[in-house]
C-alpha positions in Angstrom: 103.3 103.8 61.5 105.1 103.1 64.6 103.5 100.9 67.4 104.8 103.2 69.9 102.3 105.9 70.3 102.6 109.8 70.8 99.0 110.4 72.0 99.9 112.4 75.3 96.8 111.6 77.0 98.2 107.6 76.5 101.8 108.4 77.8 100.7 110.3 80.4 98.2 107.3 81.6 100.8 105.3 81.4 103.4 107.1 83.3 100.9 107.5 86.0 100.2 103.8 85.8 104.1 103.2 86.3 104.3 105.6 89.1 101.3 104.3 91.3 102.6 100.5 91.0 106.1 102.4 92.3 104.6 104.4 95.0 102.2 101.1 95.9 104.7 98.2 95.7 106.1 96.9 98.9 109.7 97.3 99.7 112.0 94.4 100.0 111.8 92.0 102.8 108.9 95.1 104.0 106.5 93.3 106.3 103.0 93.6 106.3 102.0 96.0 109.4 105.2 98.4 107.9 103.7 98.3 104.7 100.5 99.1 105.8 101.6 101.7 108.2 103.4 103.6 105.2 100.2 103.1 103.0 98.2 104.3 105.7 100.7 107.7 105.7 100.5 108.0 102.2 96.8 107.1 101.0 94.9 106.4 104.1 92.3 104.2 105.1 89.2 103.0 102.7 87.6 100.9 105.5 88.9 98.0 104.2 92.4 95.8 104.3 93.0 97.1 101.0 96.8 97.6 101.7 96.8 94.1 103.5 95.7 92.4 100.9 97.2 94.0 98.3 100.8 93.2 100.4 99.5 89.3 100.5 99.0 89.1 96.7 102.7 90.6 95.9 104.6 89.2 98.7 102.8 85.8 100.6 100.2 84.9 98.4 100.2 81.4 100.3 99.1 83.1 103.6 95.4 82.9 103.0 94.1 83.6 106.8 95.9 86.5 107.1 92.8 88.5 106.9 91.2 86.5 109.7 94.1 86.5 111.4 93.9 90.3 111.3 89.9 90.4 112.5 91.0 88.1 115.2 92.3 91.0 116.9 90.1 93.6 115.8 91.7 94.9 112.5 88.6 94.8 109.7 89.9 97.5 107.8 93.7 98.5 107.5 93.9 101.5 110.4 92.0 98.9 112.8 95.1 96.9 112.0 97.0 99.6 114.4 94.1 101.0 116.5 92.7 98.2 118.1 95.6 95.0 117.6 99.4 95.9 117.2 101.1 99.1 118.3 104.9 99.4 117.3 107.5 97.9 120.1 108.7 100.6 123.0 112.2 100.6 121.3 110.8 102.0 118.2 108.5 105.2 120.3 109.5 108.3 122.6 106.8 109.6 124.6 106.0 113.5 123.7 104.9 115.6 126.7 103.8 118.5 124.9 101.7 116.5 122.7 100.9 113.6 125.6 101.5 111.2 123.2 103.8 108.3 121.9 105.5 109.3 118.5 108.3 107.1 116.5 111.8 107.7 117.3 113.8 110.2 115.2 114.8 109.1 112.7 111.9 106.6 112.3 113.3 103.2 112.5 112.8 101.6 109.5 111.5 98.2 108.7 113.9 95.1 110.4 112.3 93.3 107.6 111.0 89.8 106.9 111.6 86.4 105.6 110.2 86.5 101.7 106.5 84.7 102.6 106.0 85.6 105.9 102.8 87.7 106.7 104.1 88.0 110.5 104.7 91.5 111.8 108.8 92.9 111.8 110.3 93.5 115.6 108.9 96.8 115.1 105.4 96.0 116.1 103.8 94.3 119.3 100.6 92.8 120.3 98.1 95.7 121.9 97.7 94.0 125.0 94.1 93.6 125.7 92.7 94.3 129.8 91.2 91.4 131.6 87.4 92.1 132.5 
């Protein structure tokens, strides 16, 4: 008997297994926010830094306060990453008057990619600048 098995319901867990780690894996040199921005698209948010995290394990394990880091300015769950502390850099949006709203360039600029171990945003993403009270 072969160790290689033909039970379908096995092959097909498998190949699904295969395809999510493709479909979940960060790119090369992909940094963090662009990762998380294209999980975000893909999967959404689960109120968590799920997609952060997950980035840190595979690609800068050593950068353990990245999660504070993150909550530092205001992103405790992966979207809050964009809503409340970074916001892509003006060369990378065009302001939409029909829609009154900033949108990414077209084509969408891709990742300008980081040093392997870095957990530090690509020039694709600012600061959100926070008003003085």
């Amino acid at each position: 008997m072969s160790s290689e098995t033909t039970d379908p319901v096995q092959m097909l867990e498998r190949e699904l297994a295969v395809r999510a780690f493709q479909l979940t894996t960060p790119r090369q040199m992909e940094c963090v926010f662009c990762y998380v921005d294209r999980m975000l698209d893909d999967f959404g948010c689960d109120n968590t830094l799920r997609w952060a995290v997950h980035w840190r394990e595979l690609r800068a394990p050593r950068a353990t306060s990245l999660e504070k880091r993150l909550a530092s300015r205001g992103g405790y769950c992966d979207c809050e990453i964009f809503l409340n502390g970074w916001t892509p850099s003006a060369h990378a949006v065009v302001y939409d008057a029909e829609t009154e709203d900033w949108r990414w360039r077209d084509p969408r600029p891709s990742c300008f990619g980081v040093r392997r171990g870095s957990s530090q945003p690509c020039g694709l993403w600012m600061p959100l600048r926070r008003p003085r009270w």
